[in-house]
C-alpha positions as a printed NumPy array, in Angstrom:
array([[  5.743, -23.121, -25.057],
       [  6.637, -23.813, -21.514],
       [  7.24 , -27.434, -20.252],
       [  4.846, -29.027, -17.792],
       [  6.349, -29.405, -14.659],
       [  5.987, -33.052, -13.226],
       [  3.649, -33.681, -10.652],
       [  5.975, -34.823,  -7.817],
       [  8.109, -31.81 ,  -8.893],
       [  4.955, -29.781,  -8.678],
       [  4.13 , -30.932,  -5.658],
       [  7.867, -30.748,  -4.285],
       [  7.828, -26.986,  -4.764],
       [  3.973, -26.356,  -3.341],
       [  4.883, -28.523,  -0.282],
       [  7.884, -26.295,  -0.005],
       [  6.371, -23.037,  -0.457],
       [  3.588, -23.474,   1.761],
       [  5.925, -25.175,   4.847],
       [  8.236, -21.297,   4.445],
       [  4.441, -19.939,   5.271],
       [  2.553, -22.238,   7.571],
       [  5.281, -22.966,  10.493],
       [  2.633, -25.871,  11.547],
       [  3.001, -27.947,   8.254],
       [  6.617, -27.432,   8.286],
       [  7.074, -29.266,  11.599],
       [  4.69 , -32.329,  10.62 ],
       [  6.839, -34.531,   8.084],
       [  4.498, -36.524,   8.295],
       [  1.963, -34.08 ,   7.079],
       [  3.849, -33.267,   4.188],
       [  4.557, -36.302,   2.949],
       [  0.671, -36.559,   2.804],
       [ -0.481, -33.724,   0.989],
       [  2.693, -33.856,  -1.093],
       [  1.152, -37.637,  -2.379],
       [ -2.21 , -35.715,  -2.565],
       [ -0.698, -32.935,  -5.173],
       [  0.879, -34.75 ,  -7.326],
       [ -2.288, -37.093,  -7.242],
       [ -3.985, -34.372,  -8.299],
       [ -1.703, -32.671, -11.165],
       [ -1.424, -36.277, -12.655],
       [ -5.515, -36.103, -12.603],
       [ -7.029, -32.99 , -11.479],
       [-10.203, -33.195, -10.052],
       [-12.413, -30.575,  -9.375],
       [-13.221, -31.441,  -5.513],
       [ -9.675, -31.164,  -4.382],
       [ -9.188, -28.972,  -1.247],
       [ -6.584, -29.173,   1.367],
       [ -6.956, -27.216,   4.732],
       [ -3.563, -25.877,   5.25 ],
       [ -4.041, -24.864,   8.901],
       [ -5.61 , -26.852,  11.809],
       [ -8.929, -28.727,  10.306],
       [-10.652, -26.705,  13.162],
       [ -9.887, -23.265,  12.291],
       [ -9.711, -24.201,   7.985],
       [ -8.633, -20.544,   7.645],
       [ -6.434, -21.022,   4.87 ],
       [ -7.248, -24.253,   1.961],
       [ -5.306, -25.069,  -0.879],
       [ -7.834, -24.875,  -3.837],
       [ -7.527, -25.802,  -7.665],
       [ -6.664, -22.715,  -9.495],
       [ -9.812, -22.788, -12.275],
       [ -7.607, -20.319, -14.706],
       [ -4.946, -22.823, -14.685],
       [ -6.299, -26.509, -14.597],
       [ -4.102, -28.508, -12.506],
       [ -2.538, -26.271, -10.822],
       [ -3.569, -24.816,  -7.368],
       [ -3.922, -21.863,  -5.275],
       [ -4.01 , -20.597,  -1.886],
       [ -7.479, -19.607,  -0.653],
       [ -7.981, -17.66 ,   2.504],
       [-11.793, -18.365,   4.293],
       [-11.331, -16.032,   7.569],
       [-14.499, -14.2  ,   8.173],
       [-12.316, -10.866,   7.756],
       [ -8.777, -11.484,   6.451],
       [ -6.905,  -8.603,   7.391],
       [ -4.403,  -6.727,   5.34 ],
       [ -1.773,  -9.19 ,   6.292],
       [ -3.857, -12.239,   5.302],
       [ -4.007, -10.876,   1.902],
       [ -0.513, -10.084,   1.432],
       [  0.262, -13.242,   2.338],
       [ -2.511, -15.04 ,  -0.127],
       [ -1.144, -12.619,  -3.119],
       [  1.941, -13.965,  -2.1  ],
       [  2.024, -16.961,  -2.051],
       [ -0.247, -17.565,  -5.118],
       [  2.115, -15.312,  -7.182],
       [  4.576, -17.864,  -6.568],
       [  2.365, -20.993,  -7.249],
       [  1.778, -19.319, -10.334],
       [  5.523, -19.228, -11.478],
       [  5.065, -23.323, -11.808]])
């Protein structure tokens, strides 16, 4: 059986993965501090409401989403209107890492 990673662990590694993708959330330290708190918040206690918008609140393109086949744990969702093939790529991606933890 595989250990449990702990949540600021967790959260370490999502915060990390996402900043290599998202060149916007890797310049805000601020920022990542944030939704760093707000994962491991969340893997201590998932709730089912939990969304973070990745990219700029006013595009919301791309939202981090609890993964429902893996409770407390979370994915990477992308809402464009038509993602193109490089949108996808990127979602498969990065959710085949998240899904390593």
């Amino acid at each position: 059986m595989r250990m449990k990673t702990p949540p600021s662990q967790y959260a370490d590694t999502v915060v990390e993965i996402l900043s290599g993708e998202f060149a916007d959330l890797a310049a805000d330290p601020a920022v990542a501090r944030v939704l760093h708190r707000k994962i491991a918040e969340y893997v201590a206690g998932p709730a089912a409401g939990f969304e973070w918008i990745v990219d700029w609140p006013s595009v919301a393109n791309w939202r981090l989403k609890p993964d429902q086949e893996r409770p407390g744990r979370l994915r990477l969702a992308c809402y464009k209107q038509t993602p193109s093939d490089t949108d996808r790529a990127l979602e498969e991606k990065v959710n085949a890492r998240l899904a390593t933890l």
